[in-house]
Structures are given as structure tokens and as C-alpha cells.
C-alpha positions in Angstrom: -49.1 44.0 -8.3 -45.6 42.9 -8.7 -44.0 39.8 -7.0 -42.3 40.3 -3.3 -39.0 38.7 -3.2 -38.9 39.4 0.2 -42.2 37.3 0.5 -40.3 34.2 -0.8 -39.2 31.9 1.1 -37.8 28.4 1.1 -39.0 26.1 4.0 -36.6 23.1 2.8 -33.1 23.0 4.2 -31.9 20.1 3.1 -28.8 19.6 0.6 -31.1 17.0 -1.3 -34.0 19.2 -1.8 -34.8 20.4 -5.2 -34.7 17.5 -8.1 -32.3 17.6 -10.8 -31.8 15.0 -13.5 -28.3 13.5 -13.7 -27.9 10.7 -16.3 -31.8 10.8 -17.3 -32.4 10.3 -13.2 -34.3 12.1 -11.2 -32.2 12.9 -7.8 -33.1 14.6 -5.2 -36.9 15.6 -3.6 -38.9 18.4 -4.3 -38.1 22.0 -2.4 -40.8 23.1 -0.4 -41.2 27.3 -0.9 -44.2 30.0 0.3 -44.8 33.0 -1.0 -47.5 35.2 0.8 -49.2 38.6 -1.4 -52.1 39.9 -0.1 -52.4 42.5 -2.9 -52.2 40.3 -5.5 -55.3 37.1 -6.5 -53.9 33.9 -6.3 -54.5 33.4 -10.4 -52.0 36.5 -10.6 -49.6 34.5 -8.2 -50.0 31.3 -10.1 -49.3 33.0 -13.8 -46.6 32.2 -16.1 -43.7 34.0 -15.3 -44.8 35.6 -12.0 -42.0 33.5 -10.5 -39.2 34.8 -12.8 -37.5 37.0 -10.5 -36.2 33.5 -8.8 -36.1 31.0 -11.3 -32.9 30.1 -10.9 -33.9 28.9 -7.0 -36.6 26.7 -8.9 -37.2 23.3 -10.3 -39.7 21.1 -11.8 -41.6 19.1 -9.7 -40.9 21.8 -6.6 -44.0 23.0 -4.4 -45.0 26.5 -3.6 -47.6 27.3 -0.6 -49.0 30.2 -2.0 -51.8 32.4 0.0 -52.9 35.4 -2.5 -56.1 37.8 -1.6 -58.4 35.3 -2.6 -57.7 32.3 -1.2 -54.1 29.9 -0.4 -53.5 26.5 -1.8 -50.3 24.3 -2.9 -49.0 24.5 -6.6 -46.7 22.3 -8.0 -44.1 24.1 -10.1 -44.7 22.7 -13.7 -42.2 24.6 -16.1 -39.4 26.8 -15.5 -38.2 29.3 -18.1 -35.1 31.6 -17.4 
């Protein structure tokens, strides 16, 4: 299947969340997101580039509670390409 933006969601509300490096610094926690599919396995979910559609709302380091058809865990965004 294909990815549910309107399964996305952020739980952080904070101005601070989301890191971002400002003079080789890391600033700022993680963001704290979910994303629920049940049509899709959570080794589909937890692809390369199955996140694409908001990877401008990502960052390294950020954490995704992700519950697929299969099973749920928390991921740890590793990479982001746009």
C-alpha cells in the first residue's frame, strides 16, 4: 500500500523539538511522530523512502511510533533524503 498522510501525526508540540545542527551543534530534542497502517507490514513502513511524502517535517535522530499489520515498535529516523 501507499503511505497515509493523514495517518501521520506529530505528538511533540514544542518549539524545541526536532534537532538541527547550528554551528556543528546539535540543538534542539528529537520530535516524537506515529504513523498507524494496518494494510501495510511494518518492514513496508520502515523502508527507505516510505516517509518521503513528509520529509521536510523530519529530522535525524527523530522517533516514529509506528504500528503496521504485523506488529508496532519505535524507529529512530536515521537518514533523510528530499
Amino acid at each position: 500500500m501507499a503511505f497515509l498522510l493523514s495517518n501521520f501525526v506529530r505528538q511533540t508540540v514544542g518549539l524545541n523539538s526536532g534537532q538541527v545542527e547550528v554551528n556543528s551543534l546539535e540543538v534542539g530534542g528529537p520530535a516524537l511522530f506515529s504513523y498507524a497502517n494496518p494494510a501495510d507490514a511494518v518492514a513496508t513502513i520502515v523502508a527507505a523512502n516510505y516517509f518521503s511524502q513528509v520529509a521536510f517535517d523530519l529530522s535525524v535522530n527523530d522517533v516514529i511510533i509506528v504500528v503496521g499489520s504485523d506488529a508496532s515498535g519505535m524507529y529512530q529516523v536515521n537518514a533523510v533524503d528530499t
